[in-house]
N, C-alpha and C positions, 0 to 999 in steps of 0.2 A: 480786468482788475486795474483799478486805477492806478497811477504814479505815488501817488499817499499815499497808498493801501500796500503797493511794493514795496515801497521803502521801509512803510512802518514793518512789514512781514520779515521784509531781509536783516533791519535791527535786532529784529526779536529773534530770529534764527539764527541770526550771529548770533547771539548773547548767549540762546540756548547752548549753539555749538562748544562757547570758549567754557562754557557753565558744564558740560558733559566733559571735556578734555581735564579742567579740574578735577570732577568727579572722578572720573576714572584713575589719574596719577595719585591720585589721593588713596583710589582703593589698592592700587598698584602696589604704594608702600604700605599701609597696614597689612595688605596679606603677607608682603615679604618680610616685615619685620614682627609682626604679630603670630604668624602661622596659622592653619585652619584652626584650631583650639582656639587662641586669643581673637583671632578677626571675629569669628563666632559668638565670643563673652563680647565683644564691643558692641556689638548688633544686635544685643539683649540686651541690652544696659538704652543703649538709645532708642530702641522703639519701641515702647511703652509712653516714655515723655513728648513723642513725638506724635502718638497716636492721642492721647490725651491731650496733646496739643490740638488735634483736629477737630475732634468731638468739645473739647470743653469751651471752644470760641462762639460754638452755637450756629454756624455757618454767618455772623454780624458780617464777617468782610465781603462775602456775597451780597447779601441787602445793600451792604456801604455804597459797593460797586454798583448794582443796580439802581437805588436808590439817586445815586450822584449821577449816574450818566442819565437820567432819567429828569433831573431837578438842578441841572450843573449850577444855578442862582442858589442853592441852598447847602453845595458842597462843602462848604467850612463848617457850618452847623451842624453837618451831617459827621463827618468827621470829627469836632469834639467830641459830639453826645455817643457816638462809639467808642472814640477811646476812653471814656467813664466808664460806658458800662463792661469795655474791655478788661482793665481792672479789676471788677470786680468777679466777671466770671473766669478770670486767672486765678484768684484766689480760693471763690467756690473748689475750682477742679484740683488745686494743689493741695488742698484738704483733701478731700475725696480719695486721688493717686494717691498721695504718698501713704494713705495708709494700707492700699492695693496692691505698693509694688512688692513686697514681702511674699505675698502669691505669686504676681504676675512672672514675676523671675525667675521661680522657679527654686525648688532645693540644689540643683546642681550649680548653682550659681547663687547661693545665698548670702555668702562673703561679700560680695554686690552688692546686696540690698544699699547699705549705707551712701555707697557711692551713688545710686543711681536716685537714691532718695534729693541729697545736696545738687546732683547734675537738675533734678526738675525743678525745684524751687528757681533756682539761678537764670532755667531758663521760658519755664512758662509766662511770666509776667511780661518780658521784653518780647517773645514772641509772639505773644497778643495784639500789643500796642504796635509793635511794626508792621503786624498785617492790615492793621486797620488803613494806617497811613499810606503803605505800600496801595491797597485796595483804591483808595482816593485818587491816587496816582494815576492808575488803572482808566480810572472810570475818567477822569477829566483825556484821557488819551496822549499822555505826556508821554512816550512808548522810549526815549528816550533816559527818562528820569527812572521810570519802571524797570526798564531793562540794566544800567547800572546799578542798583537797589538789588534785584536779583543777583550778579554777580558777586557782591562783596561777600557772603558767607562761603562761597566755596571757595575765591581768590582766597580768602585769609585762611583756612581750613586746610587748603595744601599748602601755603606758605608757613605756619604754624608747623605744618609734621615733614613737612621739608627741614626746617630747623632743628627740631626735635632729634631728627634723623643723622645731622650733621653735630651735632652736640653729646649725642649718643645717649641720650636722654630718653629715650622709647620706654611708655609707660601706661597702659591705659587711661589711667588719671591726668596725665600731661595731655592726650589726646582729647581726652572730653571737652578741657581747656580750652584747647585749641575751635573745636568743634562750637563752642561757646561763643567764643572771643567776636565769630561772625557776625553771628545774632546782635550782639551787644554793639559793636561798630554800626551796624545798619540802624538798631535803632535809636543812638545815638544822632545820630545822620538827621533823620526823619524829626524827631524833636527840636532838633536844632534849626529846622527846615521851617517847622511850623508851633516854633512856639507862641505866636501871637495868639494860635486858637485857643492856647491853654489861659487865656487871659478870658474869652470867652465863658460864659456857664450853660453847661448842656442845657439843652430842651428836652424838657421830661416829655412831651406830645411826640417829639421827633421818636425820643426812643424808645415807648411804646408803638411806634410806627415802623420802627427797625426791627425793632425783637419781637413783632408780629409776622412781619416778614421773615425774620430767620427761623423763628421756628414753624413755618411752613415748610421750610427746607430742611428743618431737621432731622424728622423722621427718615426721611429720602437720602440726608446725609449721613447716619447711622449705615443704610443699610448698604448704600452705597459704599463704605467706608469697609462693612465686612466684606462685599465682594473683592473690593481692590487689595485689602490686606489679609485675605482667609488666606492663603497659601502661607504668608508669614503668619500668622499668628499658628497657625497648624506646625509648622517646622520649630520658631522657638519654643511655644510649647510641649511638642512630643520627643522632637529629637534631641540630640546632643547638640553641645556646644561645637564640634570640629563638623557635622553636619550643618549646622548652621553658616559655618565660615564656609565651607563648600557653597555653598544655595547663596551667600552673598556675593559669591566670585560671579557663579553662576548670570545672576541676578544683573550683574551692573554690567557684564558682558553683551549679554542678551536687550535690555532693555533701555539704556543707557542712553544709543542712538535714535532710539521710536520717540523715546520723551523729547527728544531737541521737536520733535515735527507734531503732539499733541502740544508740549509749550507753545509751540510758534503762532499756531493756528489760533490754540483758545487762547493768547494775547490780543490776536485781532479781532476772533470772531464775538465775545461776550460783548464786549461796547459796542458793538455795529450791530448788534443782532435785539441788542435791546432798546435799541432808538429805533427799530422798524417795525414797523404794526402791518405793512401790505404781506401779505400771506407770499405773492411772487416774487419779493425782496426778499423774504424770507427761506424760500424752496430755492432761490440761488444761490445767497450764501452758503448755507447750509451743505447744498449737494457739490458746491464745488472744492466748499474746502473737505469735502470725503473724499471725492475724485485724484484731487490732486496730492492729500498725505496716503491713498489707498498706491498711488505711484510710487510715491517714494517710500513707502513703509516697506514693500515690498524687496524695491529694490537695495535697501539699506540691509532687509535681511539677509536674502542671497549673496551680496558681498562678504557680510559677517559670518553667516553658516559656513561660506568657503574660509575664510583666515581666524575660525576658532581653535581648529585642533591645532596650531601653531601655536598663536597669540595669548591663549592661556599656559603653556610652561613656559613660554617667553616670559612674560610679562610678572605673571604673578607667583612663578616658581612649580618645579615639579610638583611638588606637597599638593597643587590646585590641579594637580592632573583628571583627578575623578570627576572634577565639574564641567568640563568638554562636554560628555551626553546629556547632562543638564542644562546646557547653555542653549545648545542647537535646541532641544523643544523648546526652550521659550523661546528662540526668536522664530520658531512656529505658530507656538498658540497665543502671542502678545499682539501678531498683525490685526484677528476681529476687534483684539482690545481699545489699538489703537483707534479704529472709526469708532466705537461703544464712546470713546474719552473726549472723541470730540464732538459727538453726537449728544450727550451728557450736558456738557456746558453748552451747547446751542441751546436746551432746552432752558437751562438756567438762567438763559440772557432772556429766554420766551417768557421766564416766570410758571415755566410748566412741570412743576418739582413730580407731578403722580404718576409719568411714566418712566421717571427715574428711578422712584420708590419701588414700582413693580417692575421693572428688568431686572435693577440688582436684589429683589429679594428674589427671584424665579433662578441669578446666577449662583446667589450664596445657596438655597436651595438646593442645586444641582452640586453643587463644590461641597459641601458638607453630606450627603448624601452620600454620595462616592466615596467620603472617607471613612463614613461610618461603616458602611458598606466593606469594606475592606477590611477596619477594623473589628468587625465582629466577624468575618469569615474566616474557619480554619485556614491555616496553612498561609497565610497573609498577612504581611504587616507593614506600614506606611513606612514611607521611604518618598526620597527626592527625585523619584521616577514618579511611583502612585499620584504624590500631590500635583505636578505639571499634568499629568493626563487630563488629573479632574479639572485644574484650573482651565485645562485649552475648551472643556467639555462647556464648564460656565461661560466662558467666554462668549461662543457660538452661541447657547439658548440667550444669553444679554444681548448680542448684536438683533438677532433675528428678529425680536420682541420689537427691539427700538427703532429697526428700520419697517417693520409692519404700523409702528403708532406714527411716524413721520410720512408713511403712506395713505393712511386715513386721516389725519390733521393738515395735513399740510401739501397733500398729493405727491410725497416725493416717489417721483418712480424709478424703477432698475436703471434705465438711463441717467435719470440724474444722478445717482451717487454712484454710479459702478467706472473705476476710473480704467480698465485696462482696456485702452480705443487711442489708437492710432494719432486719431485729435490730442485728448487729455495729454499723453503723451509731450506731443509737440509742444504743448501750453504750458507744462512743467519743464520741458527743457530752455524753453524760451524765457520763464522765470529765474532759473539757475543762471541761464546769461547774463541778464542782469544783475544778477548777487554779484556772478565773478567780474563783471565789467566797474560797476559800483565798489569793490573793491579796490580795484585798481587805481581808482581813482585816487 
């Protein structure tokens, strides 16, 4: 691994890191000050707008990214004629949702509805335009510009309910605010970054050449999109609001630290992976960054399996006791997840969206299956045990799928991606040296 390529890595995994430490102080106090009932209604209320944030950008910041690291002479252009039609399909989707979330809420939470209607309006359109800009970033490999851009939504998001908390002001509605204010600040940022493009006028060629491109990846992004979020959409849909808040303690426990090392990775690997066309530039990238987060994904989990049952009435209050046996299986069945997430965007940097499509439809498959399963059998009924079993079950048939298609395209074999060897090993400790010596600095 080159000198670039560590530094840009160690950026990106510090950023991760401080971006999880937010995350977590942030869930710290809502569980404490909200309780399982209220952390629950917040976690309903925000992921609907958040899911409709993914699905309704059409995957454009993908293309963007590809696109621009692909044509970096056409980056500006590429860049306005997205954020035009980013625009517009904010508003497509904000039609659409807001008259969705009345269902999607659910009756036990229908009090909601209003609130959560005002929270997507406010925040789909900015969330649009900043991923696009954000994607630009990406793709020209500014990993510094990228990686502060990242940060500013969760800095302001605990610093918001840090206040909150000290003014005694704790409120749902103060919180979404807060949750908001991020969004808004970054893409404030990013405008103010590149407003000469806006002087620009999109290229209609370009964005039929963009939105040709995304929606290749859409279908593939849909289903992809149920694999990764069927466990939540299963949980806020059937269970209770205080099971909810349980499964989000659970949830940022467990998974919290695996994302610093799928962030870190697909930071570097999409723009390096889609300027390479040789197949053995390819099978190395590819196998080594499995290798080396299959190291550390591991060893992140066994440290956290050990200081769960602790860490959780510490942290987040006796009330979140029940979510302990929750946490420990996901940071069981999240580890295939983690290669599946970076094996996913390798392929995306390939431009090879169709065995994305069929992993995650063979995962959601198997995950929906198992619940139905359960659901229609006497004497059984879903719970935040049932859903983790089936999510670990998806998981496995997704990896296996996708390391059998990176076996026949691309030759990767068991050696190349299997990282527990003595070598790999040394090669990820001798990277960690560097992070803490470059620290130091």
């Amino acid at each position: 691994m080159s000198n670039r390529t560590v530094h840009a890595w160690i950026g990106t995994f510090a950023a991760s890191s401080f971006m999880l430490s937010c995350n977590v102080a942030t869930g710290i106090l809502a569980a404490r000050l909200l309780l399982p009932e209220g952390r629950g209604t917040l976690v309903a209320i925000l992921f609907w707008p958040q899911i409709a944030a993914d699905l309704g950008l059409m995957n454009l910041n993908t293309a963007v990214a590809q696109q621009a690291s692909r044509n970096p002479e056409k980056s500006s252009i590429i860049a306005t004629t997205a954020a035009y039609l980013a625009v517009i399909l904010s508003i497509i989707t904000v039609v659409i949702v807001y008259f969705a979330l009345p269902y999607l809420i659910g009756p036990e939470r229908a009090q909601w509805t209003a609130i959560a209607q005002i929270y997507l309006i406010a925040f789909l359109p900015l969330n649009f335009i900043g991923a696009i800009f954000i994607a630009a970033r990406h793709a020209e490999q500014k990993f510094l510009q990228f990686n502060s851009l990242r940060l500013i939504p969760a800095l302001v998001y605990l610093v918001g309910m840090v206040v909150l908390w000290l003014t005694d002001h704790i409120a749902i509605e103060f919180i979404l605010i807060c949750n908001w204010l991020g969004t808004v600040l970054v893409t404030l940022i990013l405008i103010i970054q590149v407003r000469s493009l806006f002087l620009q006028s999109p290229h209609w060629a370009e964005a039929r050449l963009l939105l040709k491109m995304a929606f290749r990846f859409k279908l593939s992004s849909i289903i992809v999109m149920l694999a990764r979020e069927g466990d939540r959409i299963v949980i806020i849909s059937l269970l209770s609001s205080t099971s909810i808040g349980l499964y989000a303690v659970a949830f940022t426990v467990a998974t919290s630290g695996l994302k610093i090392l799928t962030a870190s990775f697909q930071g570097i690997l999409f723009p390096k992976i889609a300027r390479q066309s040789d197949i053995e530039h390819q099978r190395h990238l590819l196998g080594r960054a499995l290798r080396y987060s299959m190291v550390l994904s591991i060893a992140a989990s066994l440290c956290l399996i050990a200081i769960t049952p602790v860490c959780i009435p510490l942290l987040f209050g006796q009330e979140f006791s029940s979510a302990i046996v929750p946490a420990i299986l996901l940071l069981v069945v999240y580890n295939p997840k983690v290669l599946s997430d970076i094996i996913i965007f390798g392929l995306y940097g390939l431009d090879h969206p169709r065995p994305i499509t069929i992993s995650s439809a063979m995962a959601s498959a198997a995950f929906l299956g198992i619940v139905l399963i359960v659901l229609v059998l006497p004497y059984t009924s879903i719970n935040l045990i049932t859903v983790i079993i089936a999510l670990g079950i998806a998981n496995i048939v997704q990896l296996s799928y996708l390391l059998h298609h990176l076996n026949q395209s691309i030759q990767l074999t068991f050696s190349d991606w299997w990282g527990l060897n003595l070598n790999t090993i040394c090669q990820v400790s001798e990277i960690l040296n560097k992070m803490l010596s470059h620290q130091k600095k």
